[in-house]
N, C-alpha and C positions, 0 to 999 in steps of 0.2 A: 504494500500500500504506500500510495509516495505523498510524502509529507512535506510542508513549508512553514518558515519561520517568515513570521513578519516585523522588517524592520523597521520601526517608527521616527521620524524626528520632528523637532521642536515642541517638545517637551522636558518636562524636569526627568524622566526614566528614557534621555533619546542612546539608541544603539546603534552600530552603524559596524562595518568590518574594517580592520583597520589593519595592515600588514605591517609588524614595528619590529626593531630589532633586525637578526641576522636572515629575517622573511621578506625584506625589503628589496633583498635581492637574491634571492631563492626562487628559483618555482617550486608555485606553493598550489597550483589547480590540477588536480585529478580527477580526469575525465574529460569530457568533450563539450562544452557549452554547446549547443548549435546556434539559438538564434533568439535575441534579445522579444520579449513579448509584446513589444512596441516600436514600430518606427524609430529611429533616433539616428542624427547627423550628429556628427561630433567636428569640427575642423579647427587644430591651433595652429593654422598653416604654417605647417613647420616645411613645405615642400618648397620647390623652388623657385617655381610663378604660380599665379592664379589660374585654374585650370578655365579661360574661358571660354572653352569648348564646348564640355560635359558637365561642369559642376556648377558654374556661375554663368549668370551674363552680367555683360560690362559695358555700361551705356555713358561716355565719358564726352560732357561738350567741349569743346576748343582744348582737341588734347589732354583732357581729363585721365586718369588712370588709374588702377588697382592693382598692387606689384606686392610681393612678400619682402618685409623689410628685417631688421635687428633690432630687439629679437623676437624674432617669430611673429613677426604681426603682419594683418593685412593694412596698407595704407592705401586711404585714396587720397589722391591730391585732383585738385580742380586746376583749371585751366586758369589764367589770369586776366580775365575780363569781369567785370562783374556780371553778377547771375548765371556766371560760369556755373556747372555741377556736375556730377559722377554720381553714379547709379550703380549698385551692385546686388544680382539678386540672384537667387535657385529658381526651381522650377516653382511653374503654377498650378500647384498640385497638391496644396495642405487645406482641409477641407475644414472648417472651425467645428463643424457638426462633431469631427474625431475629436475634440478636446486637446489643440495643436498647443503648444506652449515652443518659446524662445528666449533665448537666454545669451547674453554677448558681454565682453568686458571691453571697454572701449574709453580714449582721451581722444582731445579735440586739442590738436599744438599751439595752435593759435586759434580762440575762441573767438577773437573781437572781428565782427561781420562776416557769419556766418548760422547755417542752419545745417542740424542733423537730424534724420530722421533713423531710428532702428525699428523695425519691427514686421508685420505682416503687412501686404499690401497686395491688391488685384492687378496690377503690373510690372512688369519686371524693369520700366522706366517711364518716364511720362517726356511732353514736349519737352523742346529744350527749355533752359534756364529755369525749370520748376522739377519739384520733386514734389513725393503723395504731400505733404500738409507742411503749411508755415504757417506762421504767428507773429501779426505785425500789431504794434500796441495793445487791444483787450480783443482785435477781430485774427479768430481761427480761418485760414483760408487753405479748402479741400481740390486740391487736383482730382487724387482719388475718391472715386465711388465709395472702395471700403480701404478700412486701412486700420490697425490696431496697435498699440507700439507707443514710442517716446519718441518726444520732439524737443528739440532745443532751436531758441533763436533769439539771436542778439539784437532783431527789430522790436521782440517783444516789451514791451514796459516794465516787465519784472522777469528778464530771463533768465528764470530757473528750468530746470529740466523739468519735462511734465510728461502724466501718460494722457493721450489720446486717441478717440477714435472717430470713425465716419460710417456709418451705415446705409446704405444706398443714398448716400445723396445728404442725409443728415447727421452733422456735425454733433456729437457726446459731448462729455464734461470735458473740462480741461482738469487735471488733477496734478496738483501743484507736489511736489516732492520738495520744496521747501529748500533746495539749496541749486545755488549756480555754479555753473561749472568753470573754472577758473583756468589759463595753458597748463596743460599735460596734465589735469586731475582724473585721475583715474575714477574709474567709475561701474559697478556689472549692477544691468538691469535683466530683467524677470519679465514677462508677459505671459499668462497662463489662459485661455478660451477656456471657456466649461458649457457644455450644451446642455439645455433642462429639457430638449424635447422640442421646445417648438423657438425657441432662443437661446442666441448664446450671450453669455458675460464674460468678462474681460476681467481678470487681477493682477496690477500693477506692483513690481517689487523694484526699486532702489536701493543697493548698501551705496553710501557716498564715498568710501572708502578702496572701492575697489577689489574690497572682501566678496568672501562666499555668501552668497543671496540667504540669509537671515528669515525664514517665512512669519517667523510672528512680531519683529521687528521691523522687517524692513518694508513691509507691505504698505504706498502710499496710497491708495483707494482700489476701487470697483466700477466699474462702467457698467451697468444693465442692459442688454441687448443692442450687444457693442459692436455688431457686425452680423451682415448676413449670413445665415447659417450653411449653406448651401453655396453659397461663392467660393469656388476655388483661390485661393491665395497663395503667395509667393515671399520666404523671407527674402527681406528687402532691408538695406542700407543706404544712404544718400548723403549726401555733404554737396551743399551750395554756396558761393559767397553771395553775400549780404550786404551789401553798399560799399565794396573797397573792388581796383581791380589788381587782384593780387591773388597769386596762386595760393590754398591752404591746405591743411592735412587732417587727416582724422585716421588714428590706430585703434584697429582691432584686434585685440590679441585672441580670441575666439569666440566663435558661434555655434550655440548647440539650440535642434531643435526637436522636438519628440512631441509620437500625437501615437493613440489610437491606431489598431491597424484595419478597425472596422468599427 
């Protein structure tokens, strides 16, 4: 009869498997894993360019690009015009109805004029000099239809990082995370879908630190039917400038995304 343990965290009894000591570098698994019970991407692009063939697309204006940098990071840099942008995205193929969740650790080099966007999104780029969502003073402004994730922008009146989304056409909360992003502050956000059936909702996590995603800490709100259930979407990355014309950058030292396999 085959048996499982279940490992719980965040809590006061949290367990988890920890390989310490002379296991650290041993092999320590007996047997065959075959195949994790969940979709899941994993990339600390530790290879040697961005595969933009098969793994990503890479939608860069005025010489835009996304190159594996030191150490280990994907960088995009924008072209030097302004409203230059770069666009970087997987396929269109994570269904929010599966319960898709993303997760990325990421700095912005030069924060001052510009906009980032992380998260899920219904295309893998949009026209030029615009990506899925910006934030100019208190007005949220949706390229995309849907779109689910964190936004940063230096037009905004209080640019802190925020989660947002877009629902066929209608703009959600903005939900403030309560701290700005500063050159090369490190930063790992969370976005988790949960479908109840006939909607889904959206739960936002920020460590401002740069730490491992906190779930009962770091969680800065909820969106209620925060995207179309049924829309195909695509993890999606952007970096645009924002009133300067000058090339900028934005590091992502990895992306992981996991959903449901049905």
């Amino acid at each position: 009869m085959g048996q499982s343990v279940r490992i719980q965290q965040g809590g006061s009894t949290d367990r988890g498997l920890i390989f310490s000591g002379p296991a650290n570098y041993t092999g320590n698994i007996a047997g065959r894993p075959s195949y994790f019970n969940q979709v899941v991407w994993y990339d600390d692009f530790t290879g040697k360019a961005i595969d933009s063939t098969y793994d990503y697309t890479v939608a860069g204006v005025n010489s835009g690009t996304a190159t594996i940098s030191v150490p280990h990071m994907m960088t995009l840099t924008t072209g030097n015009a302004d409203n230059d942008d770069v666009d970087v995205a997987m396929g269109i193929e994570f269904y929010p109805q599966y319960d898709i969740a993303l997760e990325a650790r990421f700095r912005i080099d030069d924060v001052d004029m510009t906009a980032v966007n992380i998260g899920f999104a219904d295309a893998t780029g949009y026209a030029a000099d615009t990506i899925a969502m910006t934030y100019s003073g208190t007005t949220l402004t949706s390229t995309a239809a849907n779109f689910v994730g964190f936004l940063h922008d230096t037009a905004a009146t209080t640019s802190n990082l925020y989660g947002v989304s877009v629902n066929a056409n209608s703009d959600g909360s903005v939900i403030n995370s309560s701290s700005a992003p500063t050159d090369a502050k490190l930063y790992t956000v969370r976005v988790i879908l949960r479908d109840n059936g006939t909607t889904v909702d959206a739960f936002f996590y920020v460590n401002t630190s740069g730490h491992e995603i906190d779930p009962i800490n770091d969680k800065i709100g909820t969106e209620i039917t925060a995207v179309a259930r049924t829309t195909a979407l695509c993890p999606y990355i952007a970096l645009i400038n924002h009133g300067e014309s000058a090339a900028n950058t934005l590091d992502v030292d990895y992306i992981k995304v996991w959903s449901k396999r049905y």
